[in-house]
DRENZA-598565 format. One record per residue (C-alpha): z, x, y; residue number from 1. Coordinates in pm, 1 decimal. Example, Ala and Ser with C-alpha at 12.3 -4.5 7.8 and 13.67 -1.06 7.14 Angstrom:
# DRENZA-598565
PT up east north num
PT 780.0 1230.0 -450.0 1
PT 714.0 1367.0 -106.0 2
This chain:
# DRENZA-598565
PT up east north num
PT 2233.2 -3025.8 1595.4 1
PT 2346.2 -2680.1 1500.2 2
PT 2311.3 -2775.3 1104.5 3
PT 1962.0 -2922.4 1181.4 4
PT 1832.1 -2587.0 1337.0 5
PT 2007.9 -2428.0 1102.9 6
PT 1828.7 -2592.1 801.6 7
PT 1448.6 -2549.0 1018.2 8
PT 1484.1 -2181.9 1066.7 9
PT 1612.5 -2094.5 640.0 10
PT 1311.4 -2343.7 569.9 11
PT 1097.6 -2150.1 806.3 12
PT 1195.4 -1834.6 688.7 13
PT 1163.8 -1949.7 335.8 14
PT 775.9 -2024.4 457.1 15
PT 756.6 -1720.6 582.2 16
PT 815.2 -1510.2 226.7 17
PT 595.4 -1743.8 68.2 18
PT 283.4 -1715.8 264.4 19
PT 342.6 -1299.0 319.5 20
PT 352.9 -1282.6 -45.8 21
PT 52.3 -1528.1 -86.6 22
PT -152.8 -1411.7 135.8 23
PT -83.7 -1032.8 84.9 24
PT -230.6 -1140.8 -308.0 25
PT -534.9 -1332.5 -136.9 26
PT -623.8 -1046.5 91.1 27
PT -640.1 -826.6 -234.0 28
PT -789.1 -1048.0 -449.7 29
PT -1076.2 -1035.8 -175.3 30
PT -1134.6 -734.7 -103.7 31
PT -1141.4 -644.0 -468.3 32
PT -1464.0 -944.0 -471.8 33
PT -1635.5 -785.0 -185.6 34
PT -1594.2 -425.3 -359.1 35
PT -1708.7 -620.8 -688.3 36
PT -2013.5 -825.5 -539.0 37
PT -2111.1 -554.2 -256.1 38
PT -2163.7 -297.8 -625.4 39
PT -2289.7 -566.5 -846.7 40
PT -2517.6 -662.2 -604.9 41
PT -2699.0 -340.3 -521.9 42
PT -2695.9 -257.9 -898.7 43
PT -2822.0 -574.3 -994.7 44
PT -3089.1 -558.1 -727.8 45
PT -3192.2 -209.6 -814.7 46
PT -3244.8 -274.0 -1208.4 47
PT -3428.2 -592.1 -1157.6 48
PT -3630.4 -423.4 -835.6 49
PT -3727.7 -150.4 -1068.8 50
PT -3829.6 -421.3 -1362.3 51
PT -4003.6 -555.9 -1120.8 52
PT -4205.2 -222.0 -1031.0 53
PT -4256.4 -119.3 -1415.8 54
PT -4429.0 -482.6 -1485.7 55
PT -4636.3 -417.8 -1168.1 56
PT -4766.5 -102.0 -1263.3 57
PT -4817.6 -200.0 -1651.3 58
PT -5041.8 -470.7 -1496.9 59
PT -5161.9 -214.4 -1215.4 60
PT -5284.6 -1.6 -1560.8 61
PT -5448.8 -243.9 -1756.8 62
PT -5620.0 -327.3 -1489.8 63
PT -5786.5 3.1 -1395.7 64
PT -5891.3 29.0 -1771.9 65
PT -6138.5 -311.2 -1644.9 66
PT -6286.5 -100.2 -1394.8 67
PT -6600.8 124.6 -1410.8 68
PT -6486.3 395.9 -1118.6 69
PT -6833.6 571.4 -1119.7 70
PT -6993.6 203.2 -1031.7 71
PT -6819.6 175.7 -730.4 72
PT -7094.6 328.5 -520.4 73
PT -7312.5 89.5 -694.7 74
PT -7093.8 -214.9 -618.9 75
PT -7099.1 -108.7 -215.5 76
PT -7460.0 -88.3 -268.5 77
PT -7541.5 -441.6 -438.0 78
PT -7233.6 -557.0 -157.4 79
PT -7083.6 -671.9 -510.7 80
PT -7302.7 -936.7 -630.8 81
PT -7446.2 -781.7 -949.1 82
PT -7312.4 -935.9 -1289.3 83
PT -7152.8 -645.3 -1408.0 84
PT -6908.6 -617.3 -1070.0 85
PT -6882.1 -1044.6 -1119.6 86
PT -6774.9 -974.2 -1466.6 87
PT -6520.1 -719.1 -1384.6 88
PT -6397.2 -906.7 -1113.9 89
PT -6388.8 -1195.4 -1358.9 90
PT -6185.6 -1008.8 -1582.8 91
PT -5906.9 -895.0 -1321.5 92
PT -5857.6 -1244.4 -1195.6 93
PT -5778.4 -1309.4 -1594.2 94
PT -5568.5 -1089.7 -1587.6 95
PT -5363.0 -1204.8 -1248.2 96
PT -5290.1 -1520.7 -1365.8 97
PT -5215.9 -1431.3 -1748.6 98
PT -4965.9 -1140.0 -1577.5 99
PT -4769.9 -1381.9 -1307.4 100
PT -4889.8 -1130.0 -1027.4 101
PT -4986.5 -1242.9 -702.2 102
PT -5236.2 -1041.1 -597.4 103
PT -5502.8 -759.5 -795.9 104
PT -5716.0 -606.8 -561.3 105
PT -5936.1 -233.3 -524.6 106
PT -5920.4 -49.6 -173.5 107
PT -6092.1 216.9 -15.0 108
PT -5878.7 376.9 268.7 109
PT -6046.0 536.9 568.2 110
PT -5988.1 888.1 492.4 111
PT -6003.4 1009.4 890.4 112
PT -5684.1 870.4 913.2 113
PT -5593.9 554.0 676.1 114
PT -5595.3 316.5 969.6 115
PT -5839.8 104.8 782.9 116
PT -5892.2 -40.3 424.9 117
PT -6227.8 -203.8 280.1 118
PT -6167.9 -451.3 11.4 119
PT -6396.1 -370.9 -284.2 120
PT -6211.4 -605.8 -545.2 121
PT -5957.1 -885.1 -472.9 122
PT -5835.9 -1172.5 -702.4 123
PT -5547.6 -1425.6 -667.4 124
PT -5360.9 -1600.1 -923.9 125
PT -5498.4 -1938.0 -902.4 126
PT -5088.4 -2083.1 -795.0 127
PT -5057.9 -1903.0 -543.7 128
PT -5162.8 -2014.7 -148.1 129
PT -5348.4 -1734.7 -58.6 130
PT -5710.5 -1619.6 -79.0 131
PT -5847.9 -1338.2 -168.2 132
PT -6073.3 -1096.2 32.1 133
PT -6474.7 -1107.6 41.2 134
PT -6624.2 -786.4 -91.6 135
PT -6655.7 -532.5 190.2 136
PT -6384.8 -707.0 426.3 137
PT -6240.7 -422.4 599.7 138
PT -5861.5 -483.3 774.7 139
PT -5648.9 -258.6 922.4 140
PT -5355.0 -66.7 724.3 141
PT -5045.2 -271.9 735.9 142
PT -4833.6 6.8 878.5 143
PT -4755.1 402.8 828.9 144
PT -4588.5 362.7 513.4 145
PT -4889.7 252.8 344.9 146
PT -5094.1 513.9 532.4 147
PT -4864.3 778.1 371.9 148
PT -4872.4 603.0 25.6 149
PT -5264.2 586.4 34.1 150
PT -5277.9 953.5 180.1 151
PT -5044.7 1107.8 -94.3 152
PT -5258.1 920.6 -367.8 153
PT -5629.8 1006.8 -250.2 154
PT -5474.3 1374.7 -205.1 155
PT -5367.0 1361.0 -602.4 156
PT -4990.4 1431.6 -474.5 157
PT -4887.9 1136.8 -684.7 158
PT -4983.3 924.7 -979.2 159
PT -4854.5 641.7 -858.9 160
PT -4676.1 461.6 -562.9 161
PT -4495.4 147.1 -471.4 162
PT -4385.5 -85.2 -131.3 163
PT -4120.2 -344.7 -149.3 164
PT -4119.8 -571.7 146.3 165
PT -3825.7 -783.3 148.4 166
PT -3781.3 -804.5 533.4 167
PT -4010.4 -797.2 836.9 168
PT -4300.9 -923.1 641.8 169
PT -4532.8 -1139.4 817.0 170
PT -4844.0 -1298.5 592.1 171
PT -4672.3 -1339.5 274.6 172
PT -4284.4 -1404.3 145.7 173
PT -4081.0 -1091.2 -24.3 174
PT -4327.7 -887.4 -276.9 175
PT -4367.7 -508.1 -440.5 176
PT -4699.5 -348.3 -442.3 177
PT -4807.6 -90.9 -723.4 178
PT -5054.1 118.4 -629.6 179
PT -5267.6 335.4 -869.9 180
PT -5538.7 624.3 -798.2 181
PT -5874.3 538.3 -952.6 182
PT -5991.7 795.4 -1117.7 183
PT -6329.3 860.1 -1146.3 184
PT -6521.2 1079.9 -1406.5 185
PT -6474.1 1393.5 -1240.3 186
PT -6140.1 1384.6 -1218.8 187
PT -6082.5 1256.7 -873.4 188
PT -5966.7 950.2 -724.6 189
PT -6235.6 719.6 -626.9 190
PT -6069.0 431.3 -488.4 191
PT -5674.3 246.4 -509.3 192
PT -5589.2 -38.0 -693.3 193
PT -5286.1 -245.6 -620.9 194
PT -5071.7 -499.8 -748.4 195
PT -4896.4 -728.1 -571.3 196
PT -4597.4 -886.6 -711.8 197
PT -4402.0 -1153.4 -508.5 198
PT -3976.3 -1128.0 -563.5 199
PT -3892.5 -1507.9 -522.8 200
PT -3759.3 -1484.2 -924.7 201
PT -3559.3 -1149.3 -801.1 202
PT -3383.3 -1343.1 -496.5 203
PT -3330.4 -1640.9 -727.4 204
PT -3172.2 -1451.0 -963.7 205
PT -2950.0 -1215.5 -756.9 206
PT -2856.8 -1525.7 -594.1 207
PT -2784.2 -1701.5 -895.1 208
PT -2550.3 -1426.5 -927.4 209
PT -2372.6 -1409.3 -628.7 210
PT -2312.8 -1753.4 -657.8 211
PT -2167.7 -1697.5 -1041.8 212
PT -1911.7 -1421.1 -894.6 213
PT -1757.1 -1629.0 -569.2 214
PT -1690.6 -1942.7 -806.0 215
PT -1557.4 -1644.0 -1061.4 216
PT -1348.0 -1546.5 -821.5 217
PT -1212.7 -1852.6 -613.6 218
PT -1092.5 -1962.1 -1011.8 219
PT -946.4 -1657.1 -1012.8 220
PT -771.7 -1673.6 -677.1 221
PT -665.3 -1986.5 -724.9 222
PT -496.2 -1954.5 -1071.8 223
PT -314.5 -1646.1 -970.0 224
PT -164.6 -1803.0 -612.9 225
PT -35.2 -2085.7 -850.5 226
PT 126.6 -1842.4 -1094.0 227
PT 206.5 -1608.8 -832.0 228
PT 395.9 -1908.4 -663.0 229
PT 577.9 -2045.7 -944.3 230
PT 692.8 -1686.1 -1028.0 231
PT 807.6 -1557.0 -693.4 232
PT 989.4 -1937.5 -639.9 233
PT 1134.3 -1893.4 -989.3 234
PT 1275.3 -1492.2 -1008.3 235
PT 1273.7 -1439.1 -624.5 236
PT 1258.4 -1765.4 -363.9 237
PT 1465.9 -1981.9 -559.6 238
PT 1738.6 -1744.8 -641.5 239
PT 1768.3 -1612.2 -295.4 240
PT 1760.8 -1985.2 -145.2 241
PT 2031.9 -2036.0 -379.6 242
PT 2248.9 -1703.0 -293.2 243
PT 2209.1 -1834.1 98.8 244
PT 2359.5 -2147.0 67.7 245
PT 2592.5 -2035.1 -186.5 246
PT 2660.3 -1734.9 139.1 247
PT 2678.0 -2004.7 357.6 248
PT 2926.8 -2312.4 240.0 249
PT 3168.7 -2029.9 123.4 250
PT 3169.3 -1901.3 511.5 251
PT 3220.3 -2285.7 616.8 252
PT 3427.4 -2388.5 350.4 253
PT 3608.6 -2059.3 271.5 254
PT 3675.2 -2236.1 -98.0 255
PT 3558.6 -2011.6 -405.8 256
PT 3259.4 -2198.2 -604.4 257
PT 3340.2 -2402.2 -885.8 258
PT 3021.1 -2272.7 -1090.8 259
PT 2979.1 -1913.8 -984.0 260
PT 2630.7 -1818.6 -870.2 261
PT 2612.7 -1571.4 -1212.1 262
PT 2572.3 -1858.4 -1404.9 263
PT 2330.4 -1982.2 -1262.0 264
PT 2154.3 -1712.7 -1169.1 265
PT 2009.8 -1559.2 -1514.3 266
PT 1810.8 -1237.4 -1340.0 267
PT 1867.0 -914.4 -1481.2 268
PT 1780.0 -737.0 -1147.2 269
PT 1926.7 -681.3 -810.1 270
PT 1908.4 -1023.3 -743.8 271
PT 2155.8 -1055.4 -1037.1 272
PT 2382.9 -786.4 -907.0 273
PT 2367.7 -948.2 -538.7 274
PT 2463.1 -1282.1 -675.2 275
PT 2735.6 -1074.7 -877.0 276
PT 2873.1 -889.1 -583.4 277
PT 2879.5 -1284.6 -408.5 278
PT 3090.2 -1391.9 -703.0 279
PT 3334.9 -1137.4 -703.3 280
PT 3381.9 -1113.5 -296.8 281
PT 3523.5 -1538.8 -331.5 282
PT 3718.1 -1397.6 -580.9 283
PT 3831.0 -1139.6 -398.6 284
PT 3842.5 -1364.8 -70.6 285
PT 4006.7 -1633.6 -259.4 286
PT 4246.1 -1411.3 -396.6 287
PT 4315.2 -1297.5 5.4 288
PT 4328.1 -1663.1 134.0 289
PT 4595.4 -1753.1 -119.3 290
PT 4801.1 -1422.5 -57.9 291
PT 4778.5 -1549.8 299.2 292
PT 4887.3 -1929.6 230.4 293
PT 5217.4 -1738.2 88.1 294
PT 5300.3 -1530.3 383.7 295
PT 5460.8 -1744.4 691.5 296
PT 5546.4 -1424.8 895.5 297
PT 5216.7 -1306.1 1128.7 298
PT 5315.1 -998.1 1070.8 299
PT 5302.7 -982.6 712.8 300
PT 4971.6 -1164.1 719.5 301
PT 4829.4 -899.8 883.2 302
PT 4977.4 -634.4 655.3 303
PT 4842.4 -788.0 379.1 304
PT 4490.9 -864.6 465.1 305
PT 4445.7 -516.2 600.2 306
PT 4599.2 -374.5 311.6 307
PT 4333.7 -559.7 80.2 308
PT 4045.1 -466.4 315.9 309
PT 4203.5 -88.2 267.6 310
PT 4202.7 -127.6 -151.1 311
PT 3914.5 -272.7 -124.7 312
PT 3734.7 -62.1 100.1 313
PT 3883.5 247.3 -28.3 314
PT 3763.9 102.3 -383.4 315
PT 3371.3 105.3 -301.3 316
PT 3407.4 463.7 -213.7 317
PT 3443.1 698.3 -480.3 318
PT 3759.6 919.3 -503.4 319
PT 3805.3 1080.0 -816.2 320
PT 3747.9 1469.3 -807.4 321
PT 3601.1 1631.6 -955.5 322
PT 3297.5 1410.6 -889.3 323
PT 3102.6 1513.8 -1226.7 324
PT 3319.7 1730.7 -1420.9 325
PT 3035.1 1779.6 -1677.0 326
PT 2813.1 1926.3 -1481.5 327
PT 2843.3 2307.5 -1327.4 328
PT 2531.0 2342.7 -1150.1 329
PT 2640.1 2168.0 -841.9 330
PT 3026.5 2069.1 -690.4 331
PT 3085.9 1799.2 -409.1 332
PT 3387.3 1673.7 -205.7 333
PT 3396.7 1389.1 27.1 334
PT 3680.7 1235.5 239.8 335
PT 3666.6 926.5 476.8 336
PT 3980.0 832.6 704.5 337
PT 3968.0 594.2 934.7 338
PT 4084.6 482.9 1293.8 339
PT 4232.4 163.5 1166.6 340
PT 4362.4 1.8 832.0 341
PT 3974.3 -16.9 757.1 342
PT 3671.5 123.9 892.6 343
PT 3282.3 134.0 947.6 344
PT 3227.2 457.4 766.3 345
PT 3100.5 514.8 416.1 346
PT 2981.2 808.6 182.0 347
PT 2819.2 735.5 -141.3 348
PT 2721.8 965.9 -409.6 349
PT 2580.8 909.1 -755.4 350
PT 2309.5 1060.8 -1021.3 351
PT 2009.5 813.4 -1035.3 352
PT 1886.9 1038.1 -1337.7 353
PT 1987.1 1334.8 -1487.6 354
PT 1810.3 1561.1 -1246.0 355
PT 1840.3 1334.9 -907.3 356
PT 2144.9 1332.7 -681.7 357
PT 2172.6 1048.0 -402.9 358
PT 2383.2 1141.9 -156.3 359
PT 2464.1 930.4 160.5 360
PT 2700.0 904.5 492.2 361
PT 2689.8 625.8 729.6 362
PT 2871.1 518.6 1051.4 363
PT 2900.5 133.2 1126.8 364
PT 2857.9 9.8 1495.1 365
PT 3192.7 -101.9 1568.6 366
PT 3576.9 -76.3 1394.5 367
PT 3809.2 -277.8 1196.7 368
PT 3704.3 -535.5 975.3 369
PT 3340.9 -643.5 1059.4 370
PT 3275.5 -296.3 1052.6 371
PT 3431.8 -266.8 680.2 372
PT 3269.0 -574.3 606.0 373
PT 2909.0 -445.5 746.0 374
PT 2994.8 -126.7 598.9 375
PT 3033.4 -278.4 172.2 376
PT 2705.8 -500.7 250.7 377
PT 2500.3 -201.0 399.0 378
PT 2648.7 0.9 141.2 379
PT 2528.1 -208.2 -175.8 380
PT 2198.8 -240.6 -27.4 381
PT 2143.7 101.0 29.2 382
PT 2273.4 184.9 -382.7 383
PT 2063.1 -111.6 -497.3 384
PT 1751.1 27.6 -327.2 385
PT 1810.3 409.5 -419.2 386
PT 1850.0 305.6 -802.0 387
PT 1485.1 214.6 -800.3 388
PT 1327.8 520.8 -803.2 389
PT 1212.4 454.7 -465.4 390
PT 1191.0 760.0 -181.0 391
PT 1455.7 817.6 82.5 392
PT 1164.9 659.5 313.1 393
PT 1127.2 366.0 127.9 394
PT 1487.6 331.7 4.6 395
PT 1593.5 343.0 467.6 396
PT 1295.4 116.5 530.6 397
PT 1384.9 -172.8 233.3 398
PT 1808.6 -121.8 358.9 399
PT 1673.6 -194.2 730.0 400
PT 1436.3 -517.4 646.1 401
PT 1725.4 -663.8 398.6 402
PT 2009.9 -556.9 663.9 403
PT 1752.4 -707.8 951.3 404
PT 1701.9 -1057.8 769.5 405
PT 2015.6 -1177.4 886.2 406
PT 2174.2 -1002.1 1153.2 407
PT 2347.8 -1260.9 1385.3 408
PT 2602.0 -1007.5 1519.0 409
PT 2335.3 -727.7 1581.3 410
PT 2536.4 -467.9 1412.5 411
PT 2395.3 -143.9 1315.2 412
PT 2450.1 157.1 1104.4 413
PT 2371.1 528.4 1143.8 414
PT 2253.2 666.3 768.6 415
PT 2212.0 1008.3 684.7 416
PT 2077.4 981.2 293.8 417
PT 1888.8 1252.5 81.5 418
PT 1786.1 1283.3 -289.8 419
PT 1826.0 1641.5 -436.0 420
PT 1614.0 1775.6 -725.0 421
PT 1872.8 1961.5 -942.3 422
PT 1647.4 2149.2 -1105.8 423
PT 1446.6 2319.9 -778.3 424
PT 1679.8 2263.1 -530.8 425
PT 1439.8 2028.7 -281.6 426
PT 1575.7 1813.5 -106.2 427
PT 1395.4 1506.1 57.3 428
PT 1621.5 1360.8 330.6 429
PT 1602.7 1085.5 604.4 430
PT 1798.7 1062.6 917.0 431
PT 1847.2 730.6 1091.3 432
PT 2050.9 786.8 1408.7 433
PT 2298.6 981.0 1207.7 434
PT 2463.7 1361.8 1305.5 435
PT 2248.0 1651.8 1251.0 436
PT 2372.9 1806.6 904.5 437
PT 2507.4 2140.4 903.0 438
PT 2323.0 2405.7 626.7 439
PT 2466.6 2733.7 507.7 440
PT 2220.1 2931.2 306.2 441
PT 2361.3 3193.3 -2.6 442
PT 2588.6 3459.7 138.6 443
PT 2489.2 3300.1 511.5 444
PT 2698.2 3073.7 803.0 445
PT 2674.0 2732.3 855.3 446
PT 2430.6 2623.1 1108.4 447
PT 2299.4 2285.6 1223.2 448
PT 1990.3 2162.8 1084.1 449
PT 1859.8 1986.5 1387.8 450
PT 1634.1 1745.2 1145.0 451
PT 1381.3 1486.5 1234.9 452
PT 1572.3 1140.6 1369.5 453
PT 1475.2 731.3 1267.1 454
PT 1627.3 468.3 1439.9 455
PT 1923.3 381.1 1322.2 456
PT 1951.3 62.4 1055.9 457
PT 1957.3 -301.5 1172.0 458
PT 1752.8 -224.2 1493.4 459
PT 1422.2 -343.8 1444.1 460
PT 1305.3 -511.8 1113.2 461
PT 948.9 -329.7 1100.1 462
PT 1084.5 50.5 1188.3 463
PT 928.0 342.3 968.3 464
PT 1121.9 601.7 899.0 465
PT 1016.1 941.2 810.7 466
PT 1178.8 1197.6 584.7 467
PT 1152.4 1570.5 569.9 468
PT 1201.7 1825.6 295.4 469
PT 1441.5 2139.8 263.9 470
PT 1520.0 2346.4 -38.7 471
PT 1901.5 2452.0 -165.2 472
PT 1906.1 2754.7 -329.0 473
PT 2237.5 2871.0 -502.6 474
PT 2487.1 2942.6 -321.9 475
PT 2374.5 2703.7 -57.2 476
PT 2595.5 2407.8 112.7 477
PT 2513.4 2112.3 293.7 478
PT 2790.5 1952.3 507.6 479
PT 2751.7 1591.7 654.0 480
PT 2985.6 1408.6 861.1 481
PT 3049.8 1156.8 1109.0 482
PT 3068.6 1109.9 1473.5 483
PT 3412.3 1091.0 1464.9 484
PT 3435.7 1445.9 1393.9 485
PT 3257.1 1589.5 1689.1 486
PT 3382.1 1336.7 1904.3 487
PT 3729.8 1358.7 1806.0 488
PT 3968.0 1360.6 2199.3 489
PT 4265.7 1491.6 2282.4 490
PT 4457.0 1360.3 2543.1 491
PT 4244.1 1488.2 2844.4 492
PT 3912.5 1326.4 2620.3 493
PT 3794.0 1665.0 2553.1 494
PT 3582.7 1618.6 2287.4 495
PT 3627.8 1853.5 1946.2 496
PT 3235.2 1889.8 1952.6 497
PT 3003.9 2060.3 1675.2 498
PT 3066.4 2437.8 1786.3 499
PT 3446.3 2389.2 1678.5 500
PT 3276.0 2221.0 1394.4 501
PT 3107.8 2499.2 1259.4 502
PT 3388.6 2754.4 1405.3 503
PT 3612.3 2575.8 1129.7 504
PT 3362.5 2564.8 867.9 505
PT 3217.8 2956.1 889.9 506
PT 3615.4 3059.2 905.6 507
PT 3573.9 3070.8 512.3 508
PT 3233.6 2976.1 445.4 509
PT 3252.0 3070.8 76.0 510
PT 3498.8 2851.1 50.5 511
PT 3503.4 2546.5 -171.5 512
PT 3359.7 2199.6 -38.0 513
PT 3736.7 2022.1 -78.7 514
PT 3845.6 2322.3 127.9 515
PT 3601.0 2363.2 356.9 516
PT 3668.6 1986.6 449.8 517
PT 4020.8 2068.6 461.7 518
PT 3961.3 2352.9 704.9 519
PT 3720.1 2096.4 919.2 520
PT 4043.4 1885.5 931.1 521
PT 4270.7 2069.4 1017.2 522
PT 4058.7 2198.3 1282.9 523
PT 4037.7 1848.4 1454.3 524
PT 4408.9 1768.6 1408.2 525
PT 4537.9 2095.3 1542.4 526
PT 4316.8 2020.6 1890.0 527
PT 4388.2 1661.7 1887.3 528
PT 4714.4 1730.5 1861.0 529
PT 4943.9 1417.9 1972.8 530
PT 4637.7 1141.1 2058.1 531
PT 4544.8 888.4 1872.4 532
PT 4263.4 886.9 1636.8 533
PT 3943.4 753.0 1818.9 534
PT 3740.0 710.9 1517.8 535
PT 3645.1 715.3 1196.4 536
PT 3654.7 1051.4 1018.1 537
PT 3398.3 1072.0 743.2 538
PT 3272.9 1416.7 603.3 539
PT 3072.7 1511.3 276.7 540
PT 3033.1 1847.8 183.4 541
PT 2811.6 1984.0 -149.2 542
PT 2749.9 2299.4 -307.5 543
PT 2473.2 2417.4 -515.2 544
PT 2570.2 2620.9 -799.4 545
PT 2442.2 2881.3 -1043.1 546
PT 2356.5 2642.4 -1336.0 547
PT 2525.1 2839.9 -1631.7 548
């Protein structure tokens, strides 16, 4: 039953990474479309709106070049029925239907106030549904925008003017109207002519379009959620699947792999080092279980499977001083003893580039060997992430999701980790639960640097952390440590505490970082005195240098 649930909750998880991923791509790919049709739209209905207006007024022109403006009078006089106004109005109707237009027709606005318009011509293009006005048909204005248009042409304020009517239109579907003044021989305007243009060719168009860009796009969407898959099953899903179960039957079966995961697993990234670092812990396992099969006293058993947790544990740390003997610009010591044969606390230091220093301390929940065994896996994770160029933020944030994934015991781990700039001096830092780090500035004490705290690692998979910046000058040092220094007992569980911390560290502050650690030490041991070590006892301590 356990096997079955088991098998449902890696398949669900499995799921899970798939869709985020997926869906993550989706939600991009869509809101790039929206971004893509919500621009090309209003561009492409712009240019073809204005099209539209430049053909209406073209036709608006020629067809105030058919009209006599100095006959008008005569027209209202006649009430339109001499030849010459039916042969002009002849002419304009020509000229709607050759043009497309819906409407050609010559107003004269009430000039009191433009409430009213009196139809002198009005044609129709012989498809469309409407009819025209009689000669003299007076209407009122269709609303204050044309009152303003009419007002701003019969007061020669413009040359021309247009209304597009695409919603809340009520006699007749989307249209533009071009309106021209016309002019009469004395240089005034005499009457307006408009042109009436209906936009059912604009909608089917920008429709067309839309249409053209969601099919674009669902192609789109749909061949890069089938690569997408087959890529993230093939360098990410698969590989991990196969580093789980590989995880898995070695904690059943406790039997090294006949094929090791490294051969099957070709990737050149961390997944490669991960499946690496599985690899060489059988090995290394294997190795302990046949030690183990050798050994019939219990005591010797024990002896020798803490002394390979202790090589081993003491060989993911480094130990060899000085750290980077070719560089003078910067000098770091770091010591870790623990309670037991092996414990929960690590330091890690190492040059990402040649002008970035990671630095890191951490204190595992917890003593002995889970702890050690919490402490490697936390402690690859953490190196994998910070050799990616990512920031302290990111680099706590990815350790705490991977470390969260599968965390049946609940452990946790405090993590103090910052990235110096060698060449300025800023540091970028992030503290997850861990001590406040002590600072001395040039030719100053050492003080604690009471800096912003995270939850620790392995709490909560969706934490944010947030990191905060100081600067090193030389001169400067920056001393990290563990609980297990302040909280060292003696036999009356007084605690050592940070004041007798930074007593011992600002008795010779110019000291060197191996002897300032030494000083810290013998601190502790000389008020501990007789009782037993209740911790780890993990302490860092770097100095920035006058780069020569």
């Amino acid at each position: 039953m356990n096997a079955e649930n088991t098998k449902k909750e890696k398949k669900k998880r499995k799921l899970g990474i798939t869709f985020k991923s997926l869906f993550g791509i989706v939600l991009l790919l869509l809101t790039f479309a929206v971004i893509a049709i919500l621009i090309g739209f209003n561009s492409f209905t712009n240019a073809v709106l204005q099209q539209y207006a430049d053909g209406a007024f073209q036709t608006a022109d020629a067809a105030a070049l058919l009209l006599k403006p100095d006959r008008i009078d005569d027209y209202e006089i006649s009430n339109g029925e001499t030849a010459e106004y039916q042969s002009v109005w002849k002419s304009m109707t020509e000229l709607c239907n050759r043009t497309g237009v819906t409407f050609i027709y010559v107003i004269q606005p009430d000039l009191t106030d433009y409430a009213h318009i009196t139809f002198l011509f009005s044609t129709i293009n012989k498809n469309s549904p409407y009819t025209p006005y009689e000669f003299g048909f007076v209407r009122e204005t269709t609303n204050d925008e044309y009152k303003e248009k009419y007002r701003k042409l019969l007061a020669e304020e413009s040359e021309q003017e247009y209304v597009v009517r695409d919603k809340g239109y009520i006699e007749t579907d989307a249209h533009i109207t071009a309106m021209v003044p016309v002019i009469a021989a004395d240089g005034h305007p005499k009457a307006i002519l408009c042109v009436q243009r209906q936009m059912d060719e604009l909608a089917a168009i920008r429709n067309s379009y839309i249409l053209k860009i969601i099919r674009t796009f669902v192609v789109l969407a749909v061949l890069v959620i089938l690569g997408q898959a087959v890529y993230l099953h093939k360098m990410l899903l698969s590989p991990v699947q196969t580093i789980t179960n590989e995880a898995s039957r070695f904690a059943e079966e406790n039997v090294q792999a006949a094929v090791k995961l490294r051969e099957t697993i070709k990737n050149t990234d961390e997944i490669g080092d991960l499946a690496g670092a599985i690899d060489r812990m059988e090995e290394q396992v294997q190795d302990y279980v046949d030690n183990l099969t050798k050994i019939t006293a219990e005591k010797e058993r024990i002896s020798t499977e803490m002394t390979l947790a202790t090589r081993i544990q003491e060989a993911m740390l480094p130990s060899t001083f000085p750290a980077f003997p070719d560089r003078t610009d910067f000098d770091i010591y770091a010591s870790m003893d623990p309670a037991r044969e092996v414990g929960g606390d690590f330091y890690d230091y190492f040059l990402i580039d040649g002008d970035h220093l990671c630095l890191e301390i951490a204190d595992v929940s917890g003593k002995g060997v889970p702890a050690a065994l919490f402490m490697m896996a936390s402690k690859i994770i953490l190196a994998n992430n910070a050799m990616m160029n990512l920031s302290p933020a990111e680099i706590i944030g990815r350790t705490n999701a991977a470390i969260c994934s599968n965390n049946r015991e609940e452990m946790f781990v405090t993590v103090w980790l910052g990235i110096l700039e060698l060449s300025t001096g800023k540091l970028r830092a992030v503290n997850a639960g861990h001590e406040y780090p002590a600072v001395r500035k040039p030719d100053g004490r050492f003080e604690l640097l009471k800096d912003r705290h995270g939850f620790v690692v392995g709490g909560f998979d969706d934490e944010v952390y947030e990191e905060y910046e100081l600067t090193l000058e030389p001169g400067a040092k920056l001393f990290v440590y563990t609980d297990g220094v302040a909280e060292a007992m003696d036999r009356e569980r007084n605690q050592f505490g940070t004041d007798r911390m930074l007593e011992a560290l600002n008795k010779d502050p110019a000291a060197s970082p191996e002897q300032l650690l030494k000083n810290v030490r013998a601190s502790v041991d000389a008020f501990v005195k007789e009782a037993e070590q209740f911790d780890d006892l993990t302490m860092l301590c770097l100095e920035i240098r006058e780069n020569n």
